[in-house]
Structure formats: structure tokens, C-alpha cells
C-alpha positions as CSV (number, residue, x, y, z in Angstrom):
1,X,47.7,-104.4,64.8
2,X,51.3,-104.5,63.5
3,X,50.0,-107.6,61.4
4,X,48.7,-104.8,59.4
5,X,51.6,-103.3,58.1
6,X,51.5,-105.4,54.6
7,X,54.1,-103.1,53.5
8,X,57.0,-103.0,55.7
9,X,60.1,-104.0,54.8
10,X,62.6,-104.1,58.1
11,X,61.8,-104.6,61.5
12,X,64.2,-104.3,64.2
13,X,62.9,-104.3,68.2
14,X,66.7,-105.8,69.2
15,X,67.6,-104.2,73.2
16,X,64.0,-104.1,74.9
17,X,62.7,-107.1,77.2
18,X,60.0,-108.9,74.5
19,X,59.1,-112.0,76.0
20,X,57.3,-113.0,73.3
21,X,56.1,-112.2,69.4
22,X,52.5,-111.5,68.1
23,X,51.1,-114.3,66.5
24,X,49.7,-111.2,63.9
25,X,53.4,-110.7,62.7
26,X,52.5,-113.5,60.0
27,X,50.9,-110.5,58.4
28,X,53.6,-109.0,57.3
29,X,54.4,-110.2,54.4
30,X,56.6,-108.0,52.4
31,X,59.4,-108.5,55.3
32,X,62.9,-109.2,54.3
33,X,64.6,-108.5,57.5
34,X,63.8,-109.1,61.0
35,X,65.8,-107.9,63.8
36,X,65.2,-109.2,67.6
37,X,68.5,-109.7,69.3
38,X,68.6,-109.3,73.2
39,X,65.4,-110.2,74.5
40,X,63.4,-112.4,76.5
41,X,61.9,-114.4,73.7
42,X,61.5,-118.5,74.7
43,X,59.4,-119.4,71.6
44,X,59.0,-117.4,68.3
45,X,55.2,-118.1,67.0
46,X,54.7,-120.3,63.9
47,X,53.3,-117.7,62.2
48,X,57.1,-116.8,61.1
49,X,56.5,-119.4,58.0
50,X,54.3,-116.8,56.4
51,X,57.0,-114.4,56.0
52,X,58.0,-115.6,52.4
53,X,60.2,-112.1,51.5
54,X,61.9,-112.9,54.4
55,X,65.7,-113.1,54.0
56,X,67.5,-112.0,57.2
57,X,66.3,-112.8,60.6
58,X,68.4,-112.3,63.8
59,X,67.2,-113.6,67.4
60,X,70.6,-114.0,69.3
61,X,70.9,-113.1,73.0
62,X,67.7,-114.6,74.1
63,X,66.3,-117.4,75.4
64,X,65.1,-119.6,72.9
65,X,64.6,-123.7,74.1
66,X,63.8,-124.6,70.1
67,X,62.7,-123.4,66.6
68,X,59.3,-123.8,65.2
69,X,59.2,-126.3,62.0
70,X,57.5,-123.1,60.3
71,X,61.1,-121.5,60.1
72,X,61.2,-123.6,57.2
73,X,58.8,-122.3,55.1
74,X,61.1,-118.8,54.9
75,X,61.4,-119.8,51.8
76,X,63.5,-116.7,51.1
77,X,65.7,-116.9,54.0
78,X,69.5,-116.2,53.9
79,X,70.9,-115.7,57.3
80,X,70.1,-116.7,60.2
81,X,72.0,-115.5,63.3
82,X,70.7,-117.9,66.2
83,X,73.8,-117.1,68.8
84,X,73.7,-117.3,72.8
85,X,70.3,-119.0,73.3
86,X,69.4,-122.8,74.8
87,X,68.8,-124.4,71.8
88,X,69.2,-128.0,72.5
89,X,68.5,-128.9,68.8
90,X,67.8,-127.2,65.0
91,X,64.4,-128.5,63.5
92,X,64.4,-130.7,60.2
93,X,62.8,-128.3,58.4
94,X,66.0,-126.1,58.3
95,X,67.0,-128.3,55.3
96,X,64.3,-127.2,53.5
97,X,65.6,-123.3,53.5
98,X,67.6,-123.9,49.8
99,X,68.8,-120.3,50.0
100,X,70.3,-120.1,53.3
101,X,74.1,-118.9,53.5
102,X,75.2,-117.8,56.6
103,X,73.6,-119.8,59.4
104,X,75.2,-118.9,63.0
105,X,74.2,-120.7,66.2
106,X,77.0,-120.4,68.5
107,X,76.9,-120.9,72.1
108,X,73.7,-122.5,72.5
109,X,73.1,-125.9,73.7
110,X,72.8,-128.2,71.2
111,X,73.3,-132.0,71.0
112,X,72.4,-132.6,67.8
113,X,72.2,-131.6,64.7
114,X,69.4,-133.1,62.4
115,X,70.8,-134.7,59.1
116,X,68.7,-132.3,56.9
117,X,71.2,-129.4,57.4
118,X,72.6,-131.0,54.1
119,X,69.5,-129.8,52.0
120,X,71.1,-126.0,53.0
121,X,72.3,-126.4,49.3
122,X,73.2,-122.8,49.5
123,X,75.4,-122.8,52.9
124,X,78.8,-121.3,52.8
125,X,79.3,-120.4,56.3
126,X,78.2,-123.2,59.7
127,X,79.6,-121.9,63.0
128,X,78.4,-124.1,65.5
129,X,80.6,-122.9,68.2
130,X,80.6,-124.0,72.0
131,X,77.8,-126.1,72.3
132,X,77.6,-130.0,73.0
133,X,77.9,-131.7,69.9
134,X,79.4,-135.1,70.2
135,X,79.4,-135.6,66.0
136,X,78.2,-133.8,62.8
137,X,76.4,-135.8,60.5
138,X,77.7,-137.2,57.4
139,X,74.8,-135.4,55.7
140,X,76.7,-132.2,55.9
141,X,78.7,-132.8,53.2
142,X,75.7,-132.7,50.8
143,X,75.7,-128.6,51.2
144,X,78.4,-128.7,48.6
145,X,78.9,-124.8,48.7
146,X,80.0,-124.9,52.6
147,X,83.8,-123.6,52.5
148,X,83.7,-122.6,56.5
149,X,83.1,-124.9,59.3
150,X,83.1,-124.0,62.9
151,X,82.8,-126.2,65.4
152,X,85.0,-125.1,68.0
153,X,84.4,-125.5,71.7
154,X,82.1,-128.8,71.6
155,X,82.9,-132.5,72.4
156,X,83.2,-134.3,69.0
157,X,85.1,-137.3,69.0
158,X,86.0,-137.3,65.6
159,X,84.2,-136.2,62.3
160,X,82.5,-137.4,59.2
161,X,85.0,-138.8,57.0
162,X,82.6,-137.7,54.0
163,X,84.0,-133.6,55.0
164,X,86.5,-134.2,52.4
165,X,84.2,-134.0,49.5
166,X,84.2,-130.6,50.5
167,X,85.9,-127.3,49.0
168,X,86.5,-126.3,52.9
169,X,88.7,-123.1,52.8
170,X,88.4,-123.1,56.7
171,X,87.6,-125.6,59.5
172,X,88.2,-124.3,63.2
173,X,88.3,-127.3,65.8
174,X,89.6,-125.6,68.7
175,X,90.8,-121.8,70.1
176,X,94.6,-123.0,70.8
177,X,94.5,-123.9,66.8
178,X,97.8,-122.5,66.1
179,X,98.7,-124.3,62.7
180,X,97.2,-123.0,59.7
181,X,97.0,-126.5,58.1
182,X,95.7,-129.4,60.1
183,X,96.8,-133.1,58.5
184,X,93.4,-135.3,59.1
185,X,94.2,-139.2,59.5
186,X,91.6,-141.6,58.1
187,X,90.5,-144.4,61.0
188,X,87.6,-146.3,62.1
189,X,84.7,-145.9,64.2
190,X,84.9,-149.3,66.3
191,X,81.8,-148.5,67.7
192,X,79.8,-148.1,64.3
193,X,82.6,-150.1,62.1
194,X,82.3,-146.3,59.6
195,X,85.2,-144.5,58.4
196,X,86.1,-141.5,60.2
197,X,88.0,-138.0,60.2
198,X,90.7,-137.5,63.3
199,X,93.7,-135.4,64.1
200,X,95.5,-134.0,66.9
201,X,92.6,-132.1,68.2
202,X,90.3,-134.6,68.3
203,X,88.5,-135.5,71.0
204,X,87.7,-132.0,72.0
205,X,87.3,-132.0,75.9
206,X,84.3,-130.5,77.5
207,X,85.1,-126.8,78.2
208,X,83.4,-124.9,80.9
209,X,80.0,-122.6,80.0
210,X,81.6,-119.0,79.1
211,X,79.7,-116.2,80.5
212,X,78.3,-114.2,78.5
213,X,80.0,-111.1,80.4
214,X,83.3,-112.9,78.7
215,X,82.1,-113.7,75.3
216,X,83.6,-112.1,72.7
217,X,83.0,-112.5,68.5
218,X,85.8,-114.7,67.0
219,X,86.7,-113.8,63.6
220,X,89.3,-116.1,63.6
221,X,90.2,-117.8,60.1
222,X,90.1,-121.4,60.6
223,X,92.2,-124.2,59.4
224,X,91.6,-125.9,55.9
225,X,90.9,-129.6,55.6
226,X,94.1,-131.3,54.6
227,X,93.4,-134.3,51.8
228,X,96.3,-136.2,52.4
């Protein structure tokens, strides 16, 4: 029944035990902000690409294995707070969401990231924090209006040498990042033969899972890409 509500505007259900979402929430369709932190959720339905109005939705603290393609018909969507799930990838659809800003999907698990996040034309803030990236695709450089990049705690070996097309005002690489400025050497990918990004805190080593009991938000300001 809660399809029904055609005109409801915020929904938050964050703190119960939801293991899972109505299909019948595709009804509401004058939603612009969708709350549903700390559950149980595993899947959210498909019927989220119906919510065209919608411009803020938040499902951190649960346990999410993926994201339906449908996420990318929130053709209104702005924010999207994805933290402390098991999210072993982001669907290519995400590229398609031209108004997203803020897109936050911390301490999951991901091992990939799918080129498309550079049709985000909108982003300004990434934070990719402790999962298991091993490299961020080139392609991220095409979101031209990104100026903060965090991708702390993973196990990149170096990054895309197309970053410096970028306007970055803040790139964190690591929690011991002391310096304000990092100085980024130019080399080559001997594996691939393409030009890469590396400095003095690249690789990142493979860190320990924190748990959750320990997490606590960063609000660090990051380091800004040196072009020398």
C-alpha cells in the first residue's frame, strides 16, 4: 500500500531491521529523498528506477552485495551515500546519473569500478575509501567537475595519468598523509606499456578490514594533485 502515497516527498525508515523493500515503492513518484541507513537490506528492488524526483538516497550500514542497473534511471539523483556494505562492484548505469555530485561508497568491497563513472558529468566529490581497488580508470577524468578524490585505504598500484586534466583541490591516498602537497612522478606501466601517475605512497598495502565498532567519519582535507 505505501506505493500509494503518490504524494510524498521524504521517506526515512533508517535504524529498524528491513531486510528488504516493497517492490510497490516504484509508486512513489513525487520522492526526492529516501532515507534507509542501518538495515538488513541485501538487494534494493528495481522498481527504484521509477523514482524520477528522486535526488537523495542513502542505504549505508547494510548489506548490500550490488546495485540494480535501475539506479540509473534516477534521473534526478544527487547523492548517493552507499558506505559500509559488500559491494563488490558499482553498475554501468551509474554513468548515466548526469546530476550526481556527491557519490560516497566507502568501506565496501569493491574491485572495480566500471569506466562509466566518467559520464557523472556532475561529480565533485568520489570517496572510495577502504575497499580493494587495485586502479581507477582513466575514464574518471571525463567527470571534469570532480575536485575531491578519495581513495584511501585500497591497494592501487599507481593511478591514471589522465588525473591531471583535473581541477583536483583534494586527493587523499593514504591516513599517515601528512604533507599537504604530494609531487606525482610520471612513469610507465610495463605491464600495459601506458603512462601512469606514482608518488611516495604508491603502492598502497593491503590494510586489515576495520570494524565497524572502530569506524569513524574522516573529514580529512586531502592532498592536491601536484602538476609538476
Amino acid at each position: 500500500e505505501i506505493g500509494n502515497l503518490k504524494n510524498l516527498l521524504c521517506l526515512d525508515v533508517s535504524e529498524n531491521r528491513l531486510e528488504r523493500l516493497p517492490e510497490e515503492i516504484s509508486g512513489l513518484t513525487s520522492l526526492t529523498d529516501l532515507v534507509i541507513s542501518q538495515n538488513l537490506l541485501e538487494m534494493i528492488p528495481d522498481g527504484i528506477g521509477k523514482l524520477k524526483k528522486l535526488s537523495i538516497l542513502k542505504v549505508d550500514q547494510n548489506r548490500l552485495t550490488q546495485l540494480p542497473e535501475a539506479v540509473g534511471d534516477c534521473e534526478s539523483l544527487t547523492e548517493l551515500v552507499l558506505t559500509e556494505n559488500r559491494l563488490l562492484t558499482l553498475p554501468k548505469s551509474i554513468g548515466k546519473l548526469k546530476k550526481l555530485s556527491n557519490l560516497n561508497a566507502d568501506r565496501n568491497k569493491l574491485v572495480s569500478l566500471p569506466k562509466e563513472i566518467g559520464g557523472c558529468c556532475s561529480l565533485t566529490v568520489f570517496c572510495v575509501r577502504d575497499n580493494r581497488l587495485t586502479r581507477i580508470p582513466a575514464e574518471v577524468s571525463q567527470a571534469t567537475e570532480l575536485h575531491v578524490l578519495d581513495v584511501a585505504g585500497n591497494r592501487l598500484l599507481h593511478l591514471p595519468l589522465s588525473l591531471t586534466a583535473l581541477k583536483l583541490k583534494a586527493l587523499w591516498l593514504s591516513d599517515n598523509q601528512s604533507q599537504p602537497l604530494l609531487t606525482f612522478q610520471t612513469d610507465t606501466d610495463h605491464t600495459t606499456g601506458e603512462k601512469i601517475l606514482t608518488c611516495v605512497l604508491l603502492p598502497q598495502l593491503p590494510s586489515e578490514p576495520t570494524c565497524q565498532g572502530e569506524i569513524k567519519n574522516n573529514t580529512h582535507m586531502a592532498t592536491r594533485i601536484s602538476r609538476s
